[in-house]
C-alpha positions in Angstrom: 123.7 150.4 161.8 124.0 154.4 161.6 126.3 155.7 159.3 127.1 158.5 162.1 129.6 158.6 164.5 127.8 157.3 168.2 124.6 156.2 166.3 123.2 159.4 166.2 121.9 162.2 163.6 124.7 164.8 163.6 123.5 166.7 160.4 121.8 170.0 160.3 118.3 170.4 158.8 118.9 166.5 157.5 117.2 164.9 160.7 113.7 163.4 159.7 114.1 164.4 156.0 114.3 160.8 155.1 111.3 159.9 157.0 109.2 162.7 155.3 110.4 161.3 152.1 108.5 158.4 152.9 111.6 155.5 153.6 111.6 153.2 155.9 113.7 150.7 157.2 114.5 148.0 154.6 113.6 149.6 151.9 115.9 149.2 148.8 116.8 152.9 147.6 118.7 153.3 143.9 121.0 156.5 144.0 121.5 157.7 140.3 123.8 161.4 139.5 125.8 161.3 142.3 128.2 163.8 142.2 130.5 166.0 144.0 128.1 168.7 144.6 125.0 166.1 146.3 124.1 166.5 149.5 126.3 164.3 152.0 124.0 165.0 154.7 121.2 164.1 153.0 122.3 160.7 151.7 123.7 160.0 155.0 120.3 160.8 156.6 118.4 158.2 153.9 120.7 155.4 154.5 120.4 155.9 158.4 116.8 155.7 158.1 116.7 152.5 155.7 119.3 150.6 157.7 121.8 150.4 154.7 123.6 151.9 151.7 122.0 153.0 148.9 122.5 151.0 145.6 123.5 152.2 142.0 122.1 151.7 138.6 124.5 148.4 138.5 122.2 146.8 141.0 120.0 145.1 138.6 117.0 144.1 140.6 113.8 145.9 141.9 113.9 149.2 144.2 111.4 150.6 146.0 111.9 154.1 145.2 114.9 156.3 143.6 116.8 159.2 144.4 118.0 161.3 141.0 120.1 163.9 141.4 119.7 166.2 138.5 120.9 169.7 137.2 120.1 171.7 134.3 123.2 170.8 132.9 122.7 167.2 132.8 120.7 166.6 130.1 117.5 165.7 128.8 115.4 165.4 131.5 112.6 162.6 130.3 115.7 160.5 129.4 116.9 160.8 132.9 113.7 159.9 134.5 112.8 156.8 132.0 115.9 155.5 133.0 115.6 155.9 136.4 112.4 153.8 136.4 114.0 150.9 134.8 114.1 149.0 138.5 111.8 150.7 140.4 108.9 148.3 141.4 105.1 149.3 140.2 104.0 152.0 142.4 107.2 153.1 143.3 108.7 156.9 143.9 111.2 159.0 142.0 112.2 161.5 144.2 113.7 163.9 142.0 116.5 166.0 143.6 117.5 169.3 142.1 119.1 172.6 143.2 117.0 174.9 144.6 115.8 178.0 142.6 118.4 180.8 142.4 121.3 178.3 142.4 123.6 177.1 139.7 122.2 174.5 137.8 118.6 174.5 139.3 115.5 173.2 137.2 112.7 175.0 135.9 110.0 173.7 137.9 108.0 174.0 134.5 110.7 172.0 132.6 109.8 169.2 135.6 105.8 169.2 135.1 106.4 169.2 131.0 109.1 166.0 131.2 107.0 164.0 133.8 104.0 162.8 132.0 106.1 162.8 129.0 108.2 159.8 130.8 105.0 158.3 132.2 105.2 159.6 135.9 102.8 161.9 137.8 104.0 165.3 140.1 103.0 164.7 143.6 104.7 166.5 145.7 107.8 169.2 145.9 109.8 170.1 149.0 112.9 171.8 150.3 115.0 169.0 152.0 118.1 171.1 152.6 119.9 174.8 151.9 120.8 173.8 148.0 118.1 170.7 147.0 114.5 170.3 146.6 112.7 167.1 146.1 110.0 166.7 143.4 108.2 163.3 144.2 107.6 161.7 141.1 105.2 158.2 140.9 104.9 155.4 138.5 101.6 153.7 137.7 100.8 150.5 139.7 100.6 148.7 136.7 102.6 148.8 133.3 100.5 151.3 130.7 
């Protein structure tokens, strides 16, 4: 089912985003820091193009990849991301969401490639996946360390 009015895409730039991030339908897709200030279309676009809503840190079992919102403001940063690999499934992604350079609260992409091998992930990938986020993919090893 589309979480858009007639079944179809009505977000700008957010069309395809999902897809590039690598989701599919039927994946299982944990959302932790929501806020106020996340990207509706964005979240829309994900749960479009998995066929259902994303889940919370409640959930409890095994997710194939995880969305983390995060700001400078929020913290340390290797705390956020160990926790956020508490039920994602060996091999899966972290897609690490943070405000773009030049807005508030955005991350030093150098605090990001210090904090990830520190919590045990590898940097893949970064993109731009709308006017105020980028994505920073973020893996797990296949297998427990």
């Amino acid at each position: 089912m589309s979480s858009t009015e007639g079944g179809t895409p009505t977000q700008t730039g957010a069309p395809g985003v999902a897809e590039r991030l690598g989701f599919k339908p039927g994946m299982v897709i944990q959302e932790l820091g929501w806020d106020s200030d996340t990207d509706d279309e964005l979240r829309v676009a994900v749960e479009d193009t998995i066929d259902a809503d994303m889940v919370d840190g409640d959930y409890g079992n095994v997710v194939d990849a995880v969305l983390l919102w995060w700001r400078s403001e929020d913290g340390d940063l290797v705390d956020g991301l160990v926790d956020a690999l508490t039920d994602l499934v060996g091999g899966g992604a972290i897609w690490l969401l943070t405000p773009r350079v030049g807005r508030p609260n955005a991350v030093d992409p150098a605090d990001i490639a210090e904090a990830a091998p520190i919590a045990g992930l590898s940097q893949t990938t970064t993109a731009a996946v709308s006017k105020a986020w980028s994505a920073t993919r973020l893996i797990a090893p296949k297998t427990p360390a």
